[in-house]
PyMOL Python script that loads the backbone (N, CA, C, O; Angstrom):
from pymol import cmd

cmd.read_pdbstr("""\
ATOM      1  N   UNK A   1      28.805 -25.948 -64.083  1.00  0.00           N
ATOM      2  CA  UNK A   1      28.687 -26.711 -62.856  1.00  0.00           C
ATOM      3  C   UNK A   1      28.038 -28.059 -63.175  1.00  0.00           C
ATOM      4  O   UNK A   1      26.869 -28.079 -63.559  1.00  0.00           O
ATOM      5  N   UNK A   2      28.690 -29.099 -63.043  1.00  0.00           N
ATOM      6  CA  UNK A   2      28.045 -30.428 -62.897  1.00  0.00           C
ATOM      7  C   UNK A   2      27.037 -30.434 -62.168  1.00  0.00           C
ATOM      8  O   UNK A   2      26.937 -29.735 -61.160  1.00  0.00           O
ATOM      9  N   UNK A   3      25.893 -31.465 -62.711  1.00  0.00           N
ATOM     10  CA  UNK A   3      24.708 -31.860 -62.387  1.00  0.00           C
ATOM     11  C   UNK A   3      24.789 -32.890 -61.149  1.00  0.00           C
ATOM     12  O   UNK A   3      25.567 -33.839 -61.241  1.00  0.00           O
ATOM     13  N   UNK A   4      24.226 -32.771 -60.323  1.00  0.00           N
ATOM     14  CA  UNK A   4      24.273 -33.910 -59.047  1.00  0.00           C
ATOM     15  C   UNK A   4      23.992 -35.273 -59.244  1.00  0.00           C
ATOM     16  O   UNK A   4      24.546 -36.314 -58.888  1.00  0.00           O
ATOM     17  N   UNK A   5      22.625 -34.903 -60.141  1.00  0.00           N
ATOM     18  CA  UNK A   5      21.956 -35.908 -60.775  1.00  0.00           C
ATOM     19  C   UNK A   5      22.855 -37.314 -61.332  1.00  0.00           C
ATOM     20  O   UNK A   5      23.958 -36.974 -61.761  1.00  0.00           O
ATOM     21  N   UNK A   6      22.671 -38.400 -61.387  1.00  0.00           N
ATOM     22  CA  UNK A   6      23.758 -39.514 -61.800  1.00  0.00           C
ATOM     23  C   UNK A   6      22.389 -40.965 -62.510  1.00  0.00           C
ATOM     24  O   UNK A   6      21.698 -41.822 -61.960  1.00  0.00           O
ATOM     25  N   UNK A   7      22.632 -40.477 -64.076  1.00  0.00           N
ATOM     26  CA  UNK A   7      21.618 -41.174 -64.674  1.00  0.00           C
ATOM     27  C   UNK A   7      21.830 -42.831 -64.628  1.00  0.00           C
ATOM     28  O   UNK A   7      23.049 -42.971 -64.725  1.00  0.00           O
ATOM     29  N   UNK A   8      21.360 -43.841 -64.550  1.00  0.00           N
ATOM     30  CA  UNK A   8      21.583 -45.571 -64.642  1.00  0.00           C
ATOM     31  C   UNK A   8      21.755 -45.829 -65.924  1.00  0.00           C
ATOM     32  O   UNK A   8      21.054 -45.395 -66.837  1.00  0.00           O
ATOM     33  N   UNK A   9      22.938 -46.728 -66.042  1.00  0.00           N
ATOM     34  CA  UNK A   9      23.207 -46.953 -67.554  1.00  0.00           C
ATOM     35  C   UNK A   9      22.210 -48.452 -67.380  1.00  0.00           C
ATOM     36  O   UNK A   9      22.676 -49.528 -67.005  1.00  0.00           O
ATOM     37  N   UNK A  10      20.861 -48.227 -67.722  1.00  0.00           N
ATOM     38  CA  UNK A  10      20.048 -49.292 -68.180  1.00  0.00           C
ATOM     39  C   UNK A  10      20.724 -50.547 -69.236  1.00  0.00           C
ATOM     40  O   UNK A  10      21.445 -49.996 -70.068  1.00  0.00           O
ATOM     41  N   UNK A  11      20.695 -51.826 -69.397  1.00  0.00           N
ATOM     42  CA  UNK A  11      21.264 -52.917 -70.257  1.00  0.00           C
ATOM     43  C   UNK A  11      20.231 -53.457 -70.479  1.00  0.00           C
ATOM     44  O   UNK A  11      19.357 -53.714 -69.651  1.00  0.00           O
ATOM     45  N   UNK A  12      20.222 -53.747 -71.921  1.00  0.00           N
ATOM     46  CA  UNK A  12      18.849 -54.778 -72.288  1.00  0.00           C
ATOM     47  C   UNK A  12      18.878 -56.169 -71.843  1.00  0.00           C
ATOM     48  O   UNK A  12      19.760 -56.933 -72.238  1.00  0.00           O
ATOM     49  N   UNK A  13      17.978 -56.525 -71.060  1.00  0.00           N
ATOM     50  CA  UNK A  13      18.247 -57.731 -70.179  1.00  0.00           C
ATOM     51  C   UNK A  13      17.762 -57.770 -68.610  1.00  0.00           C
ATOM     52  O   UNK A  13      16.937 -58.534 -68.109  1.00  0.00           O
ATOM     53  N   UNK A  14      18.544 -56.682 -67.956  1.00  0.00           N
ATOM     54  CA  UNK A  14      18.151 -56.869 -67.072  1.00  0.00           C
ATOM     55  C   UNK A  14      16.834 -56.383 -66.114  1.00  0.00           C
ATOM     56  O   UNK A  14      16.304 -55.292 -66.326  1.00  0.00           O
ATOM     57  N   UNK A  15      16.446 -57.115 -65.245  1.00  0.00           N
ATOM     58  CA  UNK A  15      15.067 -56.869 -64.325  1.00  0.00           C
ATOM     59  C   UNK A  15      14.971 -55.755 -63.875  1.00  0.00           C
ATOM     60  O   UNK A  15      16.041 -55.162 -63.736  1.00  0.00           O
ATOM     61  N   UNK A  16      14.236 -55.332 -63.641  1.00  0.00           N
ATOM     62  CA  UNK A  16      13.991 -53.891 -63.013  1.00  0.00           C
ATOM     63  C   UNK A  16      12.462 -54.086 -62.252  1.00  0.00           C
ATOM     64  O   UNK A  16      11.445 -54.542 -62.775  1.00  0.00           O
ATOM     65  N   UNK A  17      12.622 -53.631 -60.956  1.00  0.00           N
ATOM     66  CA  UNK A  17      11.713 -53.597 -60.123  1.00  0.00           C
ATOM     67  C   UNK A  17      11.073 -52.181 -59.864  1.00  0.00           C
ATOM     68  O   UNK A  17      11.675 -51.213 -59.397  1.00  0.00           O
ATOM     69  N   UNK A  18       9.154 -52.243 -60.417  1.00  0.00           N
ATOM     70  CA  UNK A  18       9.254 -51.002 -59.967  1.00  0.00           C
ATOM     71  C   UNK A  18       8.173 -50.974 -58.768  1.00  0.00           C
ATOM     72  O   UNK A  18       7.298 -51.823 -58.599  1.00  0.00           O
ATOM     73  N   UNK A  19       8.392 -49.870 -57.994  1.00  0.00           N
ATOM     74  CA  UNK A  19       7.516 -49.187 -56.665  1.00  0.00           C
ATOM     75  C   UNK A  19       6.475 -49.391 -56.835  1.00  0.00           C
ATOM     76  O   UNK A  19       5.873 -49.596 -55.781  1.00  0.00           O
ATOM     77  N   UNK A  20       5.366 -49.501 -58.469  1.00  0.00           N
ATOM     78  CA  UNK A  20       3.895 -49.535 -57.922  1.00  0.00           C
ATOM     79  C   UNK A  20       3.510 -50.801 -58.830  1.00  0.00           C
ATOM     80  O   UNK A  20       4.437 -51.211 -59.529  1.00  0.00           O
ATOM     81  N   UNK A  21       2.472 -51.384 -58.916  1.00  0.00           N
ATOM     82  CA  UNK A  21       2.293 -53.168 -59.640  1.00  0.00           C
ATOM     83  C   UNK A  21       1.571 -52.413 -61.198  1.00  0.00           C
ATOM     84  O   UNK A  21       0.808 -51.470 -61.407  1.00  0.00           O
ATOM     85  N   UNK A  22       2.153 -53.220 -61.902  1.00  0.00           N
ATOM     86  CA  UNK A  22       1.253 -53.024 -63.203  1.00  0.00           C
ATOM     87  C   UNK A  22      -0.065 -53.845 -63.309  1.00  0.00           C
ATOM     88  O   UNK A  22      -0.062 -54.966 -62.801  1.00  0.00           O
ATOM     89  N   UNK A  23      -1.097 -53.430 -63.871  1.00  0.00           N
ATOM     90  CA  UNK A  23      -2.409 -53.456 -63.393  1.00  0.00           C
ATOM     91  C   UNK A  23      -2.564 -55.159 -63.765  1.00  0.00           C
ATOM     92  O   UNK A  23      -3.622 -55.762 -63.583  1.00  0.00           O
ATOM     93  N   UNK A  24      -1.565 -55.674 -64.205  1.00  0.00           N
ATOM     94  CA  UNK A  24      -2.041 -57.391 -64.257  1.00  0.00           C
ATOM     95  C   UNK A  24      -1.566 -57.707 -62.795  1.00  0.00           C
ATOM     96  O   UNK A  24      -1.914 -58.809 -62.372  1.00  0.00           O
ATOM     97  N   UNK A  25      -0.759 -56.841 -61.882  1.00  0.00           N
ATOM     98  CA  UNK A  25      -0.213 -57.386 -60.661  1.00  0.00           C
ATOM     99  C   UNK A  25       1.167 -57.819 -61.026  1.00  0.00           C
ATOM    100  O   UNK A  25       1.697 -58.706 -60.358  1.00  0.00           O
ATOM    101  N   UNK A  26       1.730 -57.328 -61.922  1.00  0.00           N
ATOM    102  CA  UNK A  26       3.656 -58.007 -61.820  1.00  0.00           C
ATOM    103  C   UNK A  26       4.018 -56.652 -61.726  1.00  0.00           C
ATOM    104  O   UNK A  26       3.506 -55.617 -62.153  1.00  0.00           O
ATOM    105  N   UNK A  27       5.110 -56.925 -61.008  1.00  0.00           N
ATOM    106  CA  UNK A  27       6.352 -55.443 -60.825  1.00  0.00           C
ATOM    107  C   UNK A  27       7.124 -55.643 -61.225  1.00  0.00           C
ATOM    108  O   UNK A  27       7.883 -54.675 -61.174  1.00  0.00           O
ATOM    109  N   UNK A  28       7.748 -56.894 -61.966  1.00  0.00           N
ATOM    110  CA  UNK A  28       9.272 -57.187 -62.512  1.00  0.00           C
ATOM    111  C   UNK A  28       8.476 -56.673 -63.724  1.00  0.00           C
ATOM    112  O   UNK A  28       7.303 -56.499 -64.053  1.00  0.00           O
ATOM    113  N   UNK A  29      10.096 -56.470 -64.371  1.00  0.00           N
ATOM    114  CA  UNK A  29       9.940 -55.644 -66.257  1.00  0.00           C
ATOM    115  C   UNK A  29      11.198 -55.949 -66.706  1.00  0.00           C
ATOM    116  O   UNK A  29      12.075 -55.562 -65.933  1.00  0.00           O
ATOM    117  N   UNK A  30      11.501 -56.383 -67.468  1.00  0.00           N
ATOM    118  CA  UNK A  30      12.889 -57.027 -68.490  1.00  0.00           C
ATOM    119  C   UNK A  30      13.319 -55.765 -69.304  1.00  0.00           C
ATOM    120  O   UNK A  30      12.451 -55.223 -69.987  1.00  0.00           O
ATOM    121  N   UNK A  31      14.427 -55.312 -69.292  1.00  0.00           N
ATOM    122  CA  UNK A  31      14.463 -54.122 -70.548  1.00  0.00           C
ATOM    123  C   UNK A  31      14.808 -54.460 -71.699  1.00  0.00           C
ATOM    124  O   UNK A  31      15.897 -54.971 -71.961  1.00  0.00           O
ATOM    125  N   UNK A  32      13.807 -54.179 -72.614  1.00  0.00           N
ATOM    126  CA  UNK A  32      13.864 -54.597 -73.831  1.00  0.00           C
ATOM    127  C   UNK A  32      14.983 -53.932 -74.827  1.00  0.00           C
ATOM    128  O   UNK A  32      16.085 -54.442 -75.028  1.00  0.00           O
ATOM    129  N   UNK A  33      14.638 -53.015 -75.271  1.00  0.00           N
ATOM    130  CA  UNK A  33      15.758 -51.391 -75.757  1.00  0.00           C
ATOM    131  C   UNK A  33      15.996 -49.978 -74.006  1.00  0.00           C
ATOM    132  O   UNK A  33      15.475 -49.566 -72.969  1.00  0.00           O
ATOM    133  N   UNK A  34      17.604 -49.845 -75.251  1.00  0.00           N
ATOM    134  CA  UNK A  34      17.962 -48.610 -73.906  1.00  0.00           C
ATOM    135  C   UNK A  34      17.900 -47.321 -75.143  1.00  0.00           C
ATOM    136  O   UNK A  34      17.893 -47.447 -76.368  1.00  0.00           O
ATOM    137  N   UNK A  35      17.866 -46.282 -74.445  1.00  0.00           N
ATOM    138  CA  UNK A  35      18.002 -44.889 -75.292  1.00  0.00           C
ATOM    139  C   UNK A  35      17.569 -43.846 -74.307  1.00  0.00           C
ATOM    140  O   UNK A  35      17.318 -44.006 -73.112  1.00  0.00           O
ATOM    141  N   UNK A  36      17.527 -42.820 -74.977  1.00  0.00           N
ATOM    142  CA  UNK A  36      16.442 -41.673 -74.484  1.00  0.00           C
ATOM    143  C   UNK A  36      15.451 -42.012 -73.348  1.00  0.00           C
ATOM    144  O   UNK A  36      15.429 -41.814 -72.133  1.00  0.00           O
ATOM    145  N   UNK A  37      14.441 -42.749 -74.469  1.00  0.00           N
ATOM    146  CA  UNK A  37      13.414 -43.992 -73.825  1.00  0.00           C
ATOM    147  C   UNK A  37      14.088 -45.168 -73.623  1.00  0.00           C
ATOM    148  O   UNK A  37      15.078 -45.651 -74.173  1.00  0.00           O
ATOM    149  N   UNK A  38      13.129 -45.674 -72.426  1.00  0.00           N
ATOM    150  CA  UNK A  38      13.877 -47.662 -72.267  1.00  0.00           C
ATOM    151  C   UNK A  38      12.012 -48.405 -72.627  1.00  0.00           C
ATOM    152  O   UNK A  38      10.966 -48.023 -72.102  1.00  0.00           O
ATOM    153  N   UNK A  39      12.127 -49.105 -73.285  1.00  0.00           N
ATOM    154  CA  UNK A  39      11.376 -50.338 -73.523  1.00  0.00           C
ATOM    155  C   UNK A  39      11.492 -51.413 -72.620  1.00  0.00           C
ATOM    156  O   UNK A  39      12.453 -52.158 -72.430  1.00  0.00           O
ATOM    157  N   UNK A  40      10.225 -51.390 -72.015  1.00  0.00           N
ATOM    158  CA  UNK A  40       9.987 -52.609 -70.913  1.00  0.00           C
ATOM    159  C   UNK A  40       9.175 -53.386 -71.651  1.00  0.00           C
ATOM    160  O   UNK A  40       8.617 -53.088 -72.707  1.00  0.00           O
ATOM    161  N   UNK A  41       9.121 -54.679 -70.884  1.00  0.00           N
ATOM    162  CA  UNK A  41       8.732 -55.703 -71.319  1.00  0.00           C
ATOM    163  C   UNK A  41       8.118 -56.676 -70.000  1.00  0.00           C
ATOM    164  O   UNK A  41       8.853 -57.465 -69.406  1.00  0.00           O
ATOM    165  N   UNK A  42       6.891 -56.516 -69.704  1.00  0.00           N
ATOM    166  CA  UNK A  42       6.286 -56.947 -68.057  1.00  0.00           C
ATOM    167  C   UNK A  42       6.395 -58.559 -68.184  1.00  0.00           C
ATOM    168  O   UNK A  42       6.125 -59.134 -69.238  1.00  0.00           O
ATOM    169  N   UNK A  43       6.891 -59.355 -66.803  1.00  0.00           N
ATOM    170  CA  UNK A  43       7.691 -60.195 -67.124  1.00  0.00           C
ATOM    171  C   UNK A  43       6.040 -61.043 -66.832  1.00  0.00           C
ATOM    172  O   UNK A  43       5.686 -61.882 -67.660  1.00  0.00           O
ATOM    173  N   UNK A  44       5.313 -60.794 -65.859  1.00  0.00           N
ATOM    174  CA  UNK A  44       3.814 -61.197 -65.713  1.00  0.00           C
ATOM    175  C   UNK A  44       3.115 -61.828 -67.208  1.00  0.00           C
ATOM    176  O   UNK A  44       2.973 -62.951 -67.690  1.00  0.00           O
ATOM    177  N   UNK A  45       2.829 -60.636 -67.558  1.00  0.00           N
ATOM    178  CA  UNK A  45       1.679 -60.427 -69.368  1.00  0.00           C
ATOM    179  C   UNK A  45       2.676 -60.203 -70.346  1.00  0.00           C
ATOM    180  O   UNK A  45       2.051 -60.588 -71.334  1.00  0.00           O
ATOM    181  N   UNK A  46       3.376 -59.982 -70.617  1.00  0.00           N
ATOM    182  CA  UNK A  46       4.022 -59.594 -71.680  1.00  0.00           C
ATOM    183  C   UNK A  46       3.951 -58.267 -72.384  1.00  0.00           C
ATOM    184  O   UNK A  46       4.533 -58.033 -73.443  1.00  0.00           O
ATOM    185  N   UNK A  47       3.095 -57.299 -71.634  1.00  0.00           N
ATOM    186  CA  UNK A  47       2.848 -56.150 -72.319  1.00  0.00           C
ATOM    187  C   UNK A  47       4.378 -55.185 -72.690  1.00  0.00           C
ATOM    188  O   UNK A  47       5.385 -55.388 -72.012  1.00  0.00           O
ATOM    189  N   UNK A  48       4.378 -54.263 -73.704  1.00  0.00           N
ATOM    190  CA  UNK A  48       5.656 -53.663 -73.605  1.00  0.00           C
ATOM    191  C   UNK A  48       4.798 -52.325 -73.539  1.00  0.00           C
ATOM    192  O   UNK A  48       3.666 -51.972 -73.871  1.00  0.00           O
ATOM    193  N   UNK A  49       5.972 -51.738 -72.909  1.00  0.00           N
ATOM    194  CA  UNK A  49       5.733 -49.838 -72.792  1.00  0.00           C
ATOM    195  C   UNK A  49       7.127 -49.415 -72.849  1.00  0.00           C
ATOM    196  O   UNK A  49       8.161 -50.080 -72.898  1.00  0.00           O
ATOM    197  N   UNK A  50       6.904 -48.065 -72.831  1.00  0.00           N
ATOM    198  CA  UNK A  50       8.169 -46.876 -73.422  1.00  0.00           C
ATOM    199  C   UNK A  50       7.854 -45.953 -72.029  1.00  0.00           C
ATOM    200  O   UNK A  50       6.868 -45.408 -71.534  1.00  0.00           O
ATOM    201  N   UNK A  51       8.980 -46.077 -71.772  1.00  0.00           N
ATOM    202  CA  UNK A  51       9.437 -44.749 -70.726  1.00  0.00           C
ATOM    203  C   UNK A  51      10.233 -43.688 -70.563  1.00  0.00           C
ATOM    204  O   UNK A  51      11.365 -44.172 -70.529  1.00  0.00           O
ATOM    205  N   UNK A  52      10.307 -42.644 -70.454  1.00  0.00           N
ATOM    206  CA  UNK A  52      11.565 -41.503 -70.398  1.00  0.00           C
ATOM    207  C   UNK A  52      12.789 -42.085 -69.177  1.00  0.00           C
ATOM    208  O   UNK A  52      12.538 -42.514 -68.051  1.00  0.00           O
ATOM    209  N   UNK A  53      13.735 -41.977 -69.632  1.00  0.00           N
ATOM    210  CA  UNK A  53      14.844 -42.387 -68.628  1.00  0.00           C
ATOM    211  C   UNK A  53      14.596 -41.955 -67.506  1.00  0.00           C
ATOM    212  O   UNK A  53      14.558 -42.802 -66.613  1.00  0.00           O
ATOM    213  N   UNK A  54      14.363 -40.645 -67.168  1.00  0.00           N
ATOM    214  CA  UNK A  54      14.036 -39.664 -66.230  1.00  0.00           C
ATOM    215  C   UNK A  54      13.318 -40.483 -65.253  1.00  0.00           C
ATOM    216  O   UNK A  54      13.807 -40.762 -64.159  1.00  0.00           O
ATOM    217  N   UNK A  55      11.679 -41.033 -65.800  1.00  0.00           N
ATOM    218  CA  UNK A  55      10.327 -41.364 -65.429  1.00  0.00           C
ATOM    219  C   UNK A  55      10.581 -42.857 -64.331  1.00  0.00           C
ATOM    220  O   UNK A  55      10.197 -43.188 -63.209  1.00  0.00           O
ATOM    221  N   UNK A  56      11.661 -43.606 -65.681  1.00  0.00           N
ATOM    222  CA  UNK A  56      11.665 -44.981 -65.081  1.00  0.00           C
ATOM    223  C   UNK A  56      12.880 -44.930 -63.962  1.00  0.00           C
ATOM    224  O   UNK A  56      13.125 -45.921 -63.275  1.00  0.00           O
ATOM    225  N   UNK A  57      13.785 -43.426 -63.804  1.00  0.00           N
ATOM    226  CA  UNK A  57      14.620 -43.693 -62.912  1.00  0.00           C
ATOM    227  C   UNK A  57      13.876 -43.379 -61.437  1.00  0.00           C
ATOM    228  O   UNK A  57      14.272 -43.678 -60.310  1.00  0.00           O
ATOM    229  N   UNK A  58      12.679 -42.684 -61.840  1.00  0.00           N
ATOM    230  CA  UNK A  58      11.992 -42.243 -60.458  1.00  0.00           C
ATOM    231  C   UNK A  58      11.213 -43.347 -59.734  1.00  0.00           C
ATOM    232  O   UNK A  58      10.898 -43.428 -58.547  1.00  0.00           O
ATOM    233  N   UNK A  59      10.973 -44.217 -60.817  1.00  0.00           N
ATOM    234  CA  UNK A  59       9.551 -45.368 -60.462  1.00  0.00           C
ATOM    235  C   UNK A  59      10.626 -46.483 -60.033  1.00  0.00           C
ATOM    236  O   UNK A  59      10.136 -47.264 -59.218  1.00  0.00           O
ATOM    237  N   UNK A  60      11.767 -46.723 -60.316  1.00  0.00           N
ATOM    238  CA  UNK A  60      12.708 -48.350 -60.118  1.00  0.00           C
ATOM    239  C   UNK A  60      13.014 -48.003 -58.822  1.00  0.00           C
ATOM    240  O   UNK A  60      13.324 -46.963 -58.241  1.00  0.00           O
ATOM    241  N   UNK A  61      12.714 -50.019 -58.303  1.00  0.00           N
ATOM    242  CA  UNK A  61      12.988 -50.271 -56.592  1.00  0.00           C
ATOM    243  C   UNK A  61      14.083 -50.527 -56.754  1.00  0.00           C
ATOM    244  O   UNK A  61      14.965 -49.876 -56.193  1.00  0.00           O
ATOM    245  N   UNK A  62      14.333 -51.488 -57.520  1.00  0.00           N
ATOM    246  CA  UNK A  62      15.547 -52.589 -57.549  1.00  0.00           C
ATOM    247  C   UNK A  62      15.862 -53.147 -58.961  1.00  0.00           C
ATOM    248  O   UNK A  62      15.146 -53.947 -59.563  1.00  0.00           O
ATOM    249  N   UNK A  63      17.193 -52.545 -59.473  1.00  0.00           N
ATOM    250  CA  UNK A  63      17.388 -53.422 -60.828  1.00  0.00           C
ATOM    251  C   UNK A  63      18.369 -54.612 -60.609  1.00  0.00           C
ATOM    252  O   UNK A  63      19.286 -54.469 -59.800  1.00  0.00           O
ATOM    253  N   UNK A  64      18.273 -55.359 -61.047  1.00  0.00           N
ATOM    254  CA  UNK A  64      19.237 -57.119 -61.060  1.00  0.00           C
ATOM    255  C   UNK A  64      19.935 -57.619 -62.320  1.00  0.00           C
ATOM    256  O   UNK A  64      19.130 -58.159 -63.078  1.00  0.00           O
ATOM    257  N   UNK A  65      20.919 -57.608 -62.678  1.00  0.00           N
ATOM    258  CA  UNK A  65      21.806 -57.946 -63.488  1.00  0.00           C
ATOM    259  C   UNK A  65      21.279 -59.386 -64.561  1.00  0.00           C
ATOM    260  O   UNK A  65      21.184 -60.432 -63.918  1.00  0.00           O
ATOM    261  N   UNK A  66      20.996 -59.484 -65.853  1.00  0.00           N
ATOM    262  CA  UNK A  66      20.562 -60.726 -65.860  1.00  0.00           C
ATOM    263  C   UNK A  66      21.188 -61.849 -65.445  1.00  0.00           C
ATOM    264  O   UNK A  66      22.195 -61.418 -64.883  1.00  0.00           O
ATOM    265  N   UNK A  67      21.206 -63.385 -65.360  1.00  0.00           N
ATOM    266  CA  UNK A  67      21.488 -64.313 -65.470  1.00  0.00           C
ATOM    267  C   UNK A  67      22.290 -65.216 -66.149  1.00  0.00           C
ATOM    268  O   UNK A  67      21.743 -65.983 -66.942  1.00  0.00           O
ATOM    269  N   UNK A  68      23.667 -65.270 -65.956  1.00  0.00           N
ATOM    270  CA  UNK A  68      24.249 -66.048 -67.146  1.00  0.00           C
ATOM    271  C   UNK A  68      24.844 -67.692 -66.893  1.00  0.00           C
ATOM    272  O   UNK A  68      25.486 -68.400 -67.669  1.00  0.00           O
ATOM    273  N   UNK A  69      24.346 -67.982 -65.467  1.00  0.00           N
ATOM    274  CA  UNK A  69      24.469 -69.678 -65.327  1.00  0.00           C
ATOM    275  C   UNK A  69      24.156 -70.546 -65.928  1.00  0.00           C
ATOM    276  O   UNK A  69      24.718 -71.641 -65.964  1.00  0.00           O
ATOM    277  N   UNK A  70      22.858 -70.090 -66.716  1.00  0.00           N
ATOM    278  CA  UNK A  70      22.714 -71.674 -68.277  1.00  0.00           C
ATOM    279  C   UNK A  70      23.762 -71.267 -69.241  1.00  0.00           C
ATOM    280  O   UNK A  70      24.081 -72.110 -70.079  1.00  0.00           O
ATOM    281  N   UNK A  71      24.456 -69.908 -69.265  1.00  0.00           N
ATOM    282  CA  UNK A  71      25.517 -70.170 -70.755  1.00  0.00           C
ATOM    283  C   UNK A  71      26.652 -70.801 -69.874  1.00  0.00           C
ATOM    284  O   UNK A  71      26.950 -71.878 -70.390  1.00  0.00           O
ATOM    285  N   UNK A  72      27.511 -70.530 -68.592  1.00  0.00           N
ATOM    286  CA  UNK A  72      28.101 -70.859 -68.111  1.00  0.00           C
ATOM    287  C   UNK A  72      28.209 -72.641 -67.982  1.00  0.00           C
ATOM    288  O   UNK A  72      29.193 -73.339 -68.225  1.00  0.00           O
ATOM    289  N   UNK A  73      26.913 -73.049 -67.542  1.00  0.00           N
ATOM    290  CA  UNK A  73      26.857 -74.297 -67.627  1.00  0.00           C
ATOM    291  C   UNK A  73      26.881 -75.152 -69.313  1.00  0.00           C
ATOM    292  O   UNK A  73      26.866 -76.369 -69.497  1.00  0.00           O
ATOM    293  N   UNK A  74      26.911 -74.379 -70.061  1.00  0.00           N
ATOM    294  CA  UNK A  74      26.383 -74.651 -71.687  1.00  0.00           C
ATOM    295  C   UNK A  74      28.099 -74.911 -71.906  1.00  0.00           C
ATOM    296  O   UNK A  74      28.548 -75.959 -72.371  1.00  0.00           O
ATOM    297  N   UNK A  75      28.841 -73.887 -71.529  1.00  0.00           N
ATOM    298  CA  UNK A  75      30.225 -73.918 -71.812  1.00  0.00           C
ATOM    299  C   UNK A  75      31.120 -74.731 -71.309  1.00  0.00           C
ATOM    300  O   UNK A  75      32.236 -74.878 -71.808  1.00  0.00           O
ATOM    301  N   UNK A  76      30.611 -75.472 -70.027  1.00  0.00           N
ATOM    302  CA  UNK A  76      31.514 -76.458 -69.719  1.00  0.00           C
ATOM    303  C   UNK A  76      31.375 -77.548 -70.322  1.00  0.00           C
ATOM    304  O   UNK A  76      32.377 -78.252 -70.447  1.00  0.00           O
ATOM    305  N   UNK A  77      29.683 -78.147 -71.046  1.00  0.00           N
ATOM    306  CA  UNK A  77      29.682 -79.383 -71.221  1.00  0.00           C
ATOM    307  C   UNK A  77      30.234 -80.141 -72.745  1.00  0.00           C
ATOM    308  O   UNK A  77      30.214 -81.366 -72.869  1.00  0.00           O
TER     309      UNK A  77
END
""", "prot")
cmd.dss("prot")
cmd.show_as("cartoon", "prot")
cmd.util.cbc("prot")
cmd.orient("prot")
């Protein structure tokens, strides 16, 4: 029987918002590495931490795709 459960294919790059503030006060986190564990990277301090996929799928508000309008703009000129 399939699992209900439906894991996030995390990408290194993009933002991830989580539910409670990291103790410098930022909630954005950049993902550094994906795997098992995902490697954040606090966009505030710079601190990095390791999370279980599981952990960080329970704690994320909002993830955001990165940004690619400076290569876009890089490519026209």
């Amino acid at each position: 029987m399939p699992s209900p459960f439906h894991l996030y294919q995390y990408q290194p790059g993009e933002q991830v918002t989580l539910k409670k503030p990291h103790p410098c006060g930022g909630y954005v986190w950049i993902v550094v590495r994906t795997g098992a564990e995902i490697t954040l990277r606090c966009e505030t301090c710079g601190r990095q931490i390791v999370l279980a996929r599981q952990v960080l799928e329970k704690r994320t508000k909002k993830v955001e795709k990165p940004a690619d309008n400076q290569e876009q703009s890089d490519d026209t000129k």
